[in-house]
Each structure stands twice: as structure tokens, then as C-alpha cells.
Predicted model as a PDB file, atoms N, CA, C, CB and O in Angstrom, pLDDT in the B-factor column:
MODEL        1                                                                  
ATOM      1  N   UNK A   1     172.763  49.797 112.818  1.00 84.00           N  
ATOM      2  CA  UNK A   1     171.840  50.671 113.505  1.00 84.00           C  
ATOM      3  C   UNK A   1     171.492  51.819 112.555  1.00 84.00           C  
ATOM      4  CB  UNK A   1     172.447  51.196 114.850  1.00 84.00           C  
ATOM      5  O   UNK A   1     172.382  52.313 111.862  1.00 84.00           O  
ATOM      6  N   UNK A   2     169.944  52.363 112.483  1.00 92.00           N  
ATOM      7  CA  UNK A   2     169.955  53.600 111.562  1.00 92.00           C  
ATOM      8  C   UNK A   2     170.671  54.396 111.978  1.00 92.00           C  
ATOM      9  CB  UNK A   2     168.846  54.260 111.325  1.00 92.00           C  
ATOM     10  O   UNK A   2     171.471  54.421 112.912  1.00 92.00           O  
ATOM     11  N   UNK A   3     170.238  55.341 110.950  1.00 93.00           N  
ATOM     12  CA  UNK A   3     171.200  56.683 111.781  1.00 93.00           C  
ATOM     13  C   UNK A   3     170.565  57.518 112.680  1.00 93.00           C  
ATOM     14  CB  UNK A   3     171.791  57.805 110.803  1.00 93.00           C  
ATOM     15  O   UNK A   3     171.135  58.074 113.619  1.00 93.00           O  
ATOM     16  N   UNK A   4     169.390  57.615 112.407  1.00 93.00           N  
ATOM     17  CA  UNK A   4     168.994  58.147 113.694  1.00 93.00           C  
ATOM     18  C   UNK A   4     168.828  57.768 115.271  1.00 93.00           C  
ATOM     19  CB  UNK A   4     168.086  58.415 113.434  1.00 93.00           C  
ATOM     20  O   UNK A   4     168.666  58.615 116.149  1.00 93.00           O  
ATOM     21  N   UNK A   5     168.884  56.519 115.468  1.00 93.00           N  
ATOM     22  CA  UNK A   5     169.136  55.449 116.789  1.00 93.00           C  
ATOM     23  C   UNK A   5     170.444  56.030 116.903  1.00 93.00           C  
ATOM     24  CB  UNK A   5     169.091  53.537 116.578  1.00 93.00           C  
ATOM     25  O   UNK A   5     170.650  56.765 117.869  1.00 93.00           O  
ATOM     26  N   UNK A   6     171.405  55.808 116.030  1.00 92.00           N  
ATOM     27  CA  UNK A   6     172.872  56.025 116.534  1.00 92.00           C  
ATOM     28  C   UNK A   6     173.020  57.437 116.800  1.00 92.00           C  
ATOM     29  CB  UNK A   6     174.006  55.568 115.489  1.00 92.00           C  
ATOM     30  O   UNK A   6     173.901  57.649 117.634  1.00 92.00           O  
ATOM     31  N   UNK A   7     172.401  58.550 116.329  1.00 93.00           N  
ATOM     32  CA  UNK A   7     172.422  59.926 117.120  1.00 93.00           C  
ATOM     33  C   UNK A   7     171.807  59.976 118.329  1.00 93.00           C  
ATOM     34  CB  UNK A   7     171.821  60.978 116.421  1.00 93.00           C  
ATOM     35  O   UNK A   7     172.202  60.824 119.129  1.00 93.00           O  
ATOM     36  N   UNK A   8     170.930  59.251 118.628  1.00 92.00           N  
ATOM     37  CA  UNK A   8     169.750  58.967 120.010  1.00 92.00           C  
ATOM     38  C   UNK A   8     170.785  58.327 120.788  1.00 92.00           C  
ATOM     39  CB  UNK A   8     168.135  57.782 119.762  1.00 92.00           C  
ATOM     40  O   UNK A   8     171.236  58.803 121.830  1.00 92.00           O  
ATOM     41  N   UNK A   9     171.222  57.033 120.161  1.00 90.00           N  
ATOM     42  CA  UNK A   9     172.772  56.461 121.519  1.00 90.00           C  
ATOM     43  C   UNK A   9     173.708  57.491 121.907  1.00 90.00           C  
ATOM     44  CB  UNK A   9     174.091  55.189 120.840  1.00 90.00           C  
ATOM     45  O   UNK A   9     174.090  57.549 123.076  1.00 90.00           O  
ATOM     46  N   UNK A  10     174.191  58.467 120.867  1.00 90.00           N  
ATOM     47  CA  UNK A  10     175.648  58.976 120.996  1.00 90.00           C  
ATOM     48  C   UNK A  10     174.805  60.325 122.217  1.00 90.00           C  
ATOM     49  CB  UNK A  10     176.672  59.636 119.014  1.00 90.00           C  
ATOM     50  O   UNK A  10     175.434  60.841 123.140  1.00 90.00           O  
ATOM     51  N   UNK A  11     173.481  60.615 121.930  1.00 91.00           N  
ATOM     52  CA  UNK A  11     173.057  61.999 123.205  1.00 91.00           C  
ATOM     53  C   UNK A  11     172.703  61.122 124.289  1.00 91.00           C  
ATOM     54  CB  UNK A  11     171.482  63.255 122.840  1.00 91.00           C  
ATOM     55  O   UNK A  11     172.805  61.764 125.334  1.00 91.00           O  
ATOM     56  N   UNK A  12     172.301  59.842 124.524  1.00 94.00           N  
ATOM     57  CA  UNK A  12     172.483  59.666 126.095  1.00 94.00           C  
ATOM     58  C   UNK A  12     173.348  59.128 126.758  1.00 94.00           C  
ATOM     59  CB  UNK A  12     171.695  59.134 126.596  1.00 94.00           C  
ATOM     60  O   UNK A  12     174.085  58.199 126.430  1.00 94.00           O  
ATOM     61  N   UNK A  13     173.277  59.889 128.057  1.00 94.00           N  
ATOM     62  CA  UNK A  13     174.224  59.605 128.622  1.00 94.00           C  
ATOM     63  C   UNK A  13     174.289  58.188 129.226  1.00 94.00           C  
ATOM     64  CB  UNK A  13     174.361  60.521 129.386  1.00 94.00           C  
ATOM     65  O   UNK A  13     175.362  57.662 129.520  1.00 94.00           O  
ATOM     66  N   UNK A  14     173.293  57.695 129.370  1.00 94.00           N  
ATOM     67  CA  UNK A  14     173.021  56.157 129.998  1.00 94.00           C  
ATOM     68  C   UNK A  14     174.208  55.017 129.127  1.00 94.00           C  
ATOM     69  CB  UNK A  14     171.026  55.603 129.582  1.00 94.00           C  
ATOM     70  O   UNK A  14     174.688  53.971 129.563  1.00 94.00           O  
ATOM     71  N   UNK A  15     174.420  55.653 127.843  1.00 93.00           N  
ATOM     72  CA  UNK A  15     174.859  54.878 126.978  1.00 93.00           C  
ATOM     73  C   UNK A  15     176.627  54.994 127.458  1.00 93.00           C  
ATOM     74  CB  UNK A  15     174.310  55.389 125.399  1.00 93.00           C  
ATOM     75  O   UNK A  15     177.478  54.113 127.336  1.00 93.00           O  
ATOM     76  N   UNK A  16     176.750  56.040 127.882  1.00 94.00           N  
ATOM     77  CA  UNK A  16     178.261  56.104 128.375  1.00 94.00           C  
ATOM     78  C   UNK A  16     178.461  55.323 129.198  1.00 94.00           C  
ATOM     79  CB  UNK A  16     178.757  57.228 128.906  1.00 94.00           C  
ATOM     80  O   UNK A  16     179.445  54.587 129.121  1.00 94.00           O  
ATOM     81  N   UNK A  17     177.468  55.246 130.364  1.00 94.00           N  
ATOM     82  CA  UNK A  17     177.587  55.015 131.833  1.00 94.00           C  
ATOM     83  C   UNK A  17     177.868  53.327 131.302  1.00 94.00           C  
ATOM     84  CB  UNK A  17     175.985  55.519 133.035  1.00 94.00           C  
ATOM     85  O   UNK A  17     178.910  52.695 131.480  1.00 94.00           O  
ATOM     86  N   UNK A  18     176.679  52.861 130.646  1.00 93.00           N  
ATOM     87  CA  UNK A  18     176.985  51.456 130.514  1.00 93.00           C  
ATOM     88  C   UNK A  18     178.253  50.699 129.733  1.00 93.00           C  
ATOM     89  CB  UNK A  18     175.891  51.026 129.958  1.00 93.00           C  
ATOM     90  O   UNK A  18     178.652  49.545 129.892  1.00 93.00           O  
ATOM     91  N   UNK A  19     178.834  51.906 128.689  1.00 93.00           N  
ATOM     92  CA  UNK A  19     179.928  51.705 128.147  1.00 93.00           C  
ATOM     93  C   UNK A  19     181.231  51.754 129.392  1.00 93.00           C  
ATOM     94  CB  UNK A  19     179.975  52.770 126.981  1.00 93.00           C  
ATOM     95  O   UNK A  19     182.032  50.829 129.265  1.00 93.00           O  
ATOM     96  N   UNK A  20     181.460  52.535 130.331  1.00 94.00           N  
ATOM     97  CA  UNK A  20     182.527  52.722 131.428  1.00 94.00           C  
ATOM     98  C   UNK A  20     182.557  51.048 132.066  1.00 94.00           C  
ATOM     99  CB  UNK A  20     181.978  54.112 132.750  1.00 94.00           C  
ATOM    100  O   UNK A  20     183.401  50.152 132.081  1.00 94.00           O  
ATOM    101  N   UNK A  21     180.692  51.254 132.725  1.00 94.00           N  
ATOM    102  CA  UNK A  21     180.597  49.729 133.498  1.00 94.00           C  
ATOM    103  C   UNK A  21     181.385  49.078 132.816  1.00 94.00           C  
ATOM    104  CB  UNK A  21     179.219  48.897 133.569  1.00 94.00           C  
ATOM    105  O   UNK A  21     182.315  48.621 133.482  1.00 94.00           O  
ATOM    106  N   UNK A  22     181.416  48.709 131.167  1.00 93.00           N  
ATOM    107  CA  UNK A  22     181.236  46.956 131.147  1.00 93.00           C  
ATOM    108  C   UNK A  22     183.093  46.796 130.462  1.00 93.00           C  
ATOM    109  CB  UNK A  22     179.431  46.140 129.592  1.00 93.00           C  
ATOM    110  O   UNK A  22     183.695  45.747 130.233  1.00 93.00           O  
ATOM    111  N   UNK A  23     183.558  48.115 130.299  1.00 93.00           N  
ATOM    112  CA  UNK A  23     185.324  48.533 130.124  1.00 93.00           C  
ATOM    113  C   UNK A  23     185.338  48.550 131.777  1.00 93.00           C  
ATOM    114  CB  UNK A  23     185.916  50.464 129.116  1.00 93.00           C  
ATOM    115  O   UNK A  23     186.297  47.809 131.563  1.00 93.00           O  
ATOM    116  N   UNK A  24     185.257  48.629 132.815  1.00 92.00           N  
ATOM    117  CA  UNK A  24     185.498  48.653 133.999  1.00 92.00           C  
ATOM    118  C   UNK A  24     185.417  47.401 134.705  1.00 92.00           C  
ATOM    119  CB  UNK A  24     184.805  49.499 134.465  1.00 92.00           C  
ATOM    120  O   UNK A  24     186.296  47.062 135.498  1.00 92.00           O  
ATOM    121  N   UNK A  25     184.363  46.670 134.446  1.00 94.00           N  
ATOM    122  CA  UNK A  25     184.073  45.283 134.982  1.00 94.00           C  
ATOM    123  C   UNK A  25     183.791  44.323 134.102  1.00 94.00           C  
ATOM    124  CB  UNK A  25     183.048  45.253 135.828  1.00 94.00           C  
ATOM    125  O   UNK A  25     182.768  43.705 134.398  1.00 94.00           O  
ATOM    126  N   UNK A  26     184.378  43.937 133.030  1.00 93.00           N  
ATOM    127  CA  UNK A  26     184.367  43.138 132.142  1.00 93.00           C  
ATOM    128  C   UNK A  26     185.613  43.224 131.848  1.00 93.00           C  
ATOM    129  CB  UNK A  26     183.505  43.286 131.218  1.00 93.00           C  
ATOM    130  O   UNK A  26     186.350  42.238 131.862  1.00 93.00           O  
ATOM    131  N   UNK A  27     186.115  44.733 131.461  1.00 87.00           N  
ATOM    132  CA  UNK A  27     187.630  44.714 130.941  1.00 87.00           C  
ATOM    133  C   UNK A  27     187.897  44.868 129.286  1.00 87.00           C  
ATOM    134  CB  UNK A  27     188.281  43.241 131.402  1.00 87.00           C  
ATOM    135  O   UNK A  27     188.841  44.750 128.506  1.00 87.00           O  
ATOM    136  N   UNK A  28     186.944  45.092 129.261  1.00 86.00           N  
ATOM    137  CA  UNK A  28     186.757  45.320 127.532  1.00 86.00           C  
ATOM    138  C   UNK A  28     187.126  46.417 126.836  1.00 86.00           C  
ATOM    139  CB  UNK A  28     185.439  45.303 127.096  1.00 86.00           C  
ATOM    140  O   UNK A  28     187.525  47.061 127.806  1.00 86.00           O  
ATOM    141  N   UNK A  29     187.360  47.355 125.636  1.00 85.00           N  
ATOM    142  CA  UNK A  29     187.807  48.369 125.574  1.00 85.00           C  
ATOM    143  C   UNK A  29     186.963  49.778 125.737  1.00 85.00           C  
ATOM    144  CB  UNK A  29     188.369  48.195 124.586  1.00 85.00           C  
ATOM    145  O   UNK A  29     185.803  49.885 125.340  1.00 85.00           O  
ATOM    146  N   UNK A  30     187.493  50.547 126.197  1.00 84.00           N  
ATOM    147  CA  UNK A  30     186.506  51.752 126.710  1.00 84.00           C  
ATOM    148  C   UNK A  30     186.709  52.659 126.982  1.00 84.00           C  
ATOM    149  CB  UNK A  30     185.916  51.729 127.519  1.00 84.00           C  
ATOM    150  O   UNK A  30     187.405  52.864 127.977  1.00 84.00           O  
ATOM    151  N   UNK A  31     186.029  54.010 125.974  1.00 91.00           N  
ATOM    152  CA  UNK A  31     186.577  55.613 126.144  1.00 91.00           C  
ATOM    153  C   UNK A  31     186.326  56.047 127.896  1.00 91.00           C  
ATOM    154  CB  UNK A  31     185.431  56.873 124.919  1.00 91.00           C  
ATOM    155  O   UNK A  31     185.462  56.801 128.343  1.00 91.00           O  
ATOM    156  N   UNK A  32     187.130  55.476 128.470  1.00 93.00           N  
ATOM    157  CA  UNK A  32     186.535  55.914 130.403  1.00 93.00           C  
ATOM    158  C   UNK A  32     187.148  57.205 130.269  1.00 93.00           C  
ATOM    159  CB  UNK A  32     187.355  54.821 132.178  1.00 93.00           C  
ATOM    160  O   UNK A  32     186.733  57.664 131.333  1.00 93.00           O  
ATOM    161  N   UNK A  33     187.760  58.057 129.813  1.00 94.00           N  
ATOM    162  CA  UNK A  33     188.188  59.521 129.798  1.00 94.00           C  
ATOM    163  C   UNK A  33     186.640  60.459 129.245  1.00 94.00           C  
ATOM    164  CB  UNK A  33     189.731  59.695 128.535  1.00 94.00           C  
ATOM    165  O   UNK A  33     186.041  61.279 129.941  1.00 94.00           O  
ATOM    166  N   UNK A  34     186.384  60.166 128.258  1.00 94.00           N  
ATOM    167  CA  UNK A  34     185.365  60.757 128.004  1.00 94.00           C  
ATOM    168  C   UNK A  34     184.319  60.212 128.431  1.00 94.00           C  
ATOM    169  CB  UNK A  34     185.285  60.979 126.946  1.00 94.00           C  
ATOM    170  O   UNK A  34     183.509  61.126 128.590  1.00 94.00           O  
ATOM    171  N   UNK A  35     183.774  59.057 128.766  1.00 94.00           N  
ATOM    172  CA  UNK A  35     182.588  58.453 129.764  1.00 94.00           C  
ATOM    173  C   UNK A  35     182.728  59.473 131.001  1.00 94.00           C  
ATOM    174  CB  UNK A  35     182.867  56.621 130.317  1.00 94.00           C  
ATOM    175  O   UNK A  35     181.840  60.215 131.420  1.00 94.00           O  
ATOM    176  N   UNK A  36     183.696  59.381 131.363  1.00 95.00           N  
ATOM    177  CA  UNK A  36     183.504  59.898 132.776  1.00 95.00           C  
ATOM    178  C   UNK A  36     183.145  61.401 132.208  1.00 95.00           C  
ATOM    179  CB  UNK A  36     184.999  59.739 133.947  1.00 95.00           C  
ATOM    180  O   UNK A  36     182.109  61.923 132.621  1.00 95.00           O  
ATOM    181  N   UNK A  37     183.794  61.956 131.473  1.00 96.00           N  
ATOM    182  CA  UNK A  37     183.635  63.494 131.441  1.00 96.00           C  
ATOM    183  C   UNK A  37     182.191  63.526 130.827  1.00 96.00           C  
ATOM    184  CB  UNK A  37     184.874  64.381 130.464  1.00 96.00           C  
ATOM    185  O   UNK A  37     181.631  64.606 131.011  1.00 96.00           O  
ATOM    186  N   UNK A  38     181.264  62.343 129.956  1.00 95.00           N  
ATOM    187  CA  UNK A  38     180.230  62.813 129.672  1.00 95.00           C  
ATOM    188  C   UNK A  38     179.247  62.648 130.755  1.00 95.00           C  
ATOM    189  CB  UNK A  38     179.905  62.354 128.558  1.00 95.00           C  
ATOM    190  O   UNK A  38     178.293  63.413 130.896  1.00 95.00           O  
ATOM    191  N   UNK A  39     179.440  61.847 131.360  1.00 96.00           N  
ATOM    192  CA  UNK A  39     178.437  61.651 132.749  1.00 96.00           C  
ATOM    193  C   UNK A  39     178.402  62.544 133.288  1.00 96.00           C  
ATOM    194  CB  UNK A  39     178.669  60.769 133.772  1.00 96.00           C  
ATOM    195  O   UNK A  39     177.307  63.098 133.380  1.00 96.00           O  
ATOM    196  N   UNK A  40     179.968  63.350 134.137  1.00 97.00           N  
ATOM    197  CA  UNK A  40     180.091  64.523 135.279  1.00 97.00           C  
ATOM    198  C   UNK A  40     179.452  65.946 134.514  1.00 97.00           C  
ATOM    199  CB  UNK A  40     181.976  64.790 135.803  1.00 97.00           C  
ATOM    200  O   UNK A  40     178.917  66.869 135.128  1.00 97.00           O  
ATOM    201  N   UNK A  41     179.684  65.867 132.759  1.00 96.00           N  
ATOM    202  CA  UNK A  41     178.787  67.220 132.037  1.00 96.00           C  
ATOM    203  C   UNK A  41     177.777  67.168 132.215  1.00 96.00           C  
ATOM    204  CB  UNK A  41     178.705  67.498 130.706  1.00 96.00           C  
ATOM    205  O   UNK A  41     177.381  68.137 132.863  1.00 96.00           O  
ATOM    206  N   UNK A  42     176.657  66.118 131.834  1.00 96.00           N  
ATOM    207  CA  UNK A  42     175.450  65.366 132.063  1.00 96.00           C  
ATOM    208  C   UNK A  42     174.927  65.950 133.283  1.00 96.00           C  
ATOM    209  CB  UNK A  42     175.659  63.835 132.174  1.00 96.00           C  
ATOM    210  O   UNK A  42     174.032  66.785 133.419  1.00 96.00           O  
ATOM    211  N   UNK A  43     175.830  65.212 134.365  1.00 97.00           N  
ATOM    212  CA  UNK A  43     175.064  65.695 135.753  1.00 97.00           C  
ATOM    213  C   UNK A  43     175.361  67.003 136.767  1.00 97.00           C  
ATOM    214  CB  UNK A  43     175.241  64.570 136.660  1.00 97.00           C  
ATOM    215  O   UNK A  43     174.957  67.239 137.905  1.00 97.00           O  
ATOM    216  N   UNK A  44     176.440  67.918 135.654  1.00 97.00           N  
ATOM    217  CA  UNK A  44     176.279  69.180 136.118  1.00 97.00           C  
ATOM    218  C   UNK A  44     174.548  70.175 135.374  1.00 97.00           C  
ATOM    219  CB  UNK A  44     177.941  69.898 135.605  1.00 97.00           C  
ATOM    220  O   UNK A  44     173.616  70.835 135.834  1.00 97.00           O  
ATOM    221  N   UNK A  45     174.912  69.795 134.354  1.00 96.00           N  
ATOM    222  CA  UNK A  45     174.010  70.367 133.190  1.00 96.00           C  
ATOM    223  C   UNK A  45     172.917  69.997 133.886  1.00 96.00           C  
ATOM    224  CB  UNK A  45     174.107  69.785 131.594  1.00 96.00           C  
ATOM    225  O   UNK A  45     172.169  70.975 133.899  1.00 96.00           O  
ATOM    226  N   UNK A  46     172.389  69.014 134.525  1.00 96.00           N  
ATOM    227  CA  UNK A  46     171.215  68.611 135.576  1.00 96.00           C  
ATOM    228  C   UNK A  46     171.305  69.367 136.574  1.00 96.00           C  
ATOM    229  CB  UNK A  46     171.197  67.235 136.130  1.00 96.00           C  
ATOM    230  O   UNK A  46     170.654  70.398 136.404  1.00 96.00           O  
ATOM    231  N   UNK A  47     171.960  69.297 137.793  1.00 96.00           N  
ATOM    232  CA  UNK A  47     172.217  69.999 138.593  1.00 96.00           C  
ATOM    233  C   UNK A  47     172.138  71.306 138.492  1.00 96.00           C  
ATOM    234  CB  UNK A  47     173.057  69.714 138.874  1.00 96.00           C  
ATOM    235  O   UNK A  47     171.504  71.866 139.387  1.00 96.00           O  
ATOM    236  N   UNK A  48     172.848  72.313 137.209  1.00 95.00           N  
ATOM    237  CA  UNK A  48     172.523  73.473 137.265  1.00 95.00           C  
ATOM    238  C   UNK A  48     170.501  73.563 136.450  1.00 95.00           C  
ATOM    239  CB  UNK A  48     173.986  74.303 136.388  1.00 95.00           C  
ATOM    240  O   UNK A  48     169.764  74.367 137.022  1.00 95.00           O  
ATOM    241  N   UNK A  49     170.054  72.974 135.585  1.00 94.00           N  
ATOM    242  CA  UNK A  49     168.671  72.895 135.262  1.00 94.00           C  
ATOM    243  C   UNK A  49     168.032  73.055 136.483  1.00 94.00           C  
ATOM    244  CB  UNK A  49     168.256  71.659 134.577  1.00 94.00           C  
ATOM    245  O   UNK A  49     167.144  73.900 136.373  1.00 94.00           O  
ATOM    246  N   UNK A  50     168.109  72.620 137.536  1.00 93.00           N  
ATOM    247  CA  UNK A  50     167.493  72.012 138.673  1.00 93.00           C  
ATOM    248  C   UNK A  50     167.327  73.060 139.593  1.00 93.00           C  
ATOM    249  CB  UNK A  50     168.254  70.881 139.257  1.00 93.00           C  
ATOM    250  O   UNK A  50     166.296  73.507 140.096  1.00 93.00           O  
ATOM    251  N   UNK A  51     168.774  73.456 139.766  1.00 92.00           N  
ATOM    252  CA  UNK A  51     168.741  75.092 140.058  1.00 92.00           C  
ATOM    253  C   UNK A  51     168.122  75.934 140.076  1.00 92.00           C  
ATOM    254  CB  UNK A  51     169.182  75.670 139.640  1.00 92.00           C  
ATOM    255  O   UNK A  51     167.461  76.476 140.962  1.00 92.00           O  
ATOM    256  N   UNK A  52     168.416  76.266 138.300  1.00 91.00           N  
ATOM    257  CA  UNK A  52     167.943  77.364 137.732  1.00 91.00           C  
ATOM    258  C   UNK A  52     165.958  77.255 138.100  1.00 91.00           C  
ATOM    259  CB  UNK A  52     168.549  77.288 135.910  1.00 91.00           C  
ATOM    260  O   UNK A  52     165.359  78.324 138.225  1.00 91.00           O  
ATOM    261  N   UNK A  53     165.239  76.036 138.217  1.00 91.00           N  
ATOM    262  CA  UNK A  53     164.293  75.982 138.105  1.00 91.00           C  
ATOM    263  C   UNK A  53     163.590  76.147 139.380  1.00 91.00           C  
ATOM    264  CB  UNK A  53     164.165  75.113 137.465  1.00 91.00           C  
ATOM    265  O   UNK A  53     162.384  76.395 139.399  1.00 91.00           O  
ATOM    266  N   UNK A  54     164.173  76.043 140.271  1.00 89.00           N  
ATOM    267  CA  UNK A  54     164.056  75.920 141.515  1.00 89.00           C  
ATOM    268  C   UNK A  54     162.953  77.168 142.618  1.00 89.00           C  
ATOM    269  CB  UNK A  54     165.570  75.899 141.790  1.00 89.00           C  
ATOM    270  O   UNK A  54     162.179  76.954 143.551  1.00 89.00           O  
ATOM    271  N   UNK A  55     163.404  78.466 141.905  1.00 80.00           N  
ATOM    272  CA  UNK A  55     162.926  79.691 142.193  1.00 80.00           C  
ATOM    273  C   UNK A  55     161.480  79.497 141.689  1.00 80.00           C  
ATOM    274  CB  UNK A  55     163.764  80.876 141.542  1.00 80.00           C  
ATOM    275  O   UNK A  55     160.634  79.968 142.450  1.00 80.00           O  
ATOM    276  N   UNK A  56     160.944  78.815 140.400  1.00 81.00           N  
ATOM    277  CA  UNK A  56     160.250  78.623 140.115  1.00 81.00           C  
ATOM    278  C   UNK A  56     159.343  77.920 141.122  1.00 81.00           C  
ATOM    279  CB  UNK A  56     160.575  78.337 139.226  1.00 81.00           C  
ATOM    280  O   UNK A  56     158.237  78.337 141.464  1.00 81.00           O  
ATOM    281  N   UNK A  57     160.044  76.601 141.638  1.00 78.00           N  
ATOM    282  CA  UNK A  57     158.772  75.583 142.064  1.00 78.00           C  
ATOM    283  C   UNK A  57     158.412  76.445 143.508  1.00 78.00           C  
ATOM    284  CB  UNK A  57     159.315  73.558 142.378  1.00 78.00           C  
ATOM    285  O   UNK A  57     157.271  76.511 143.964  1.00 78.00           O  
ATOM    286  N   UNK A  58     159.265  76.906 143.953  1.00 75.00           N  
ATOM    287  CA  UNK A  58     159.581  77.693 145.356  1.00 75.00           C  
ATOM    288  C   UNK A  58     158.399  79.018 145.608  1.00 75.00           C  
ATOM    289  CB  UNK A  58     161.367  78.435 145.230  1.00 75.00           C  
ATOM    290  O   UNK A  58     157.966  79.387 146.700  1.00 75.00           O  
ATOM    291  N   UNK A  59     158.080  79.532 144.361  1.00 69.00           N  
ATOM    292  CA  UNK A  59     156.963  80.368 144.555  1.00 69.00           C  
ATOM    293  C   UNK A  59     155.443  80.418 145.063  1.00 69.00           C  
ATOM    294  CB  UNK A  59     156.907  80.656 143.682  1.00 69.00           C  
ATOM    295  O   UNK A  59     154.818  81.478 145.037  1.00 69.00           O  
TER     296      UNK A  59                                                      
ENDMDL                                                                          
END                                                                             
């Protein structure tokens, strides 16, 4: 993979999620400590964006 694809895999998070799935239901080997913690960062970091923006759409 170039290197820039492999910096584009390692920032999304989709790429974790599918890494947990297929160590979870396949059984294969898999960082699920940090999957999980990059997903729950992911979807705080959303959650607070969403927030923060909120006052905005609300006006």
C-alpha cells in the first residue's frame, strides 16, 4: 500500500471497526483494546462536534 493510503487507513475509523468485526467473528488476530478505544474516541469527538455546532443550526 503507498504511504499515503496507509495514513488514510490508520485515520479512519471504519478501518478499526472492520478490524474488531472480523478478530470478533472470524477469530483472527485483533488490536480489540484499541479498536474499541478508537471507535468510542471517534464517536465522542462526533458527539461533542455535533454539540458544539448545534447553537449554530438552532439560530
Amino acid at each position: 500500500m503507498p504511504a499515503w493510503v496507509r495514513v488514510v487507513s490508520y485515520l479512519n475509523p471504519l478501518s478499526y471497526l472492520v478490524d474488531a468485526l472480523r478478530g470478533l467473528l472470524i477469530g483472527t488476530h485483533a488490536h480489540l483494546p484499541l479498536d474499541f478505544a478508537v471507535l468510542v474516541g471517534s464517536a465522542v469527538g462526533a458527539i461533542m462536534a455535533a454539540s458544539a455546532l448545534l447553537g449554530r443550526l438552532a439560530r
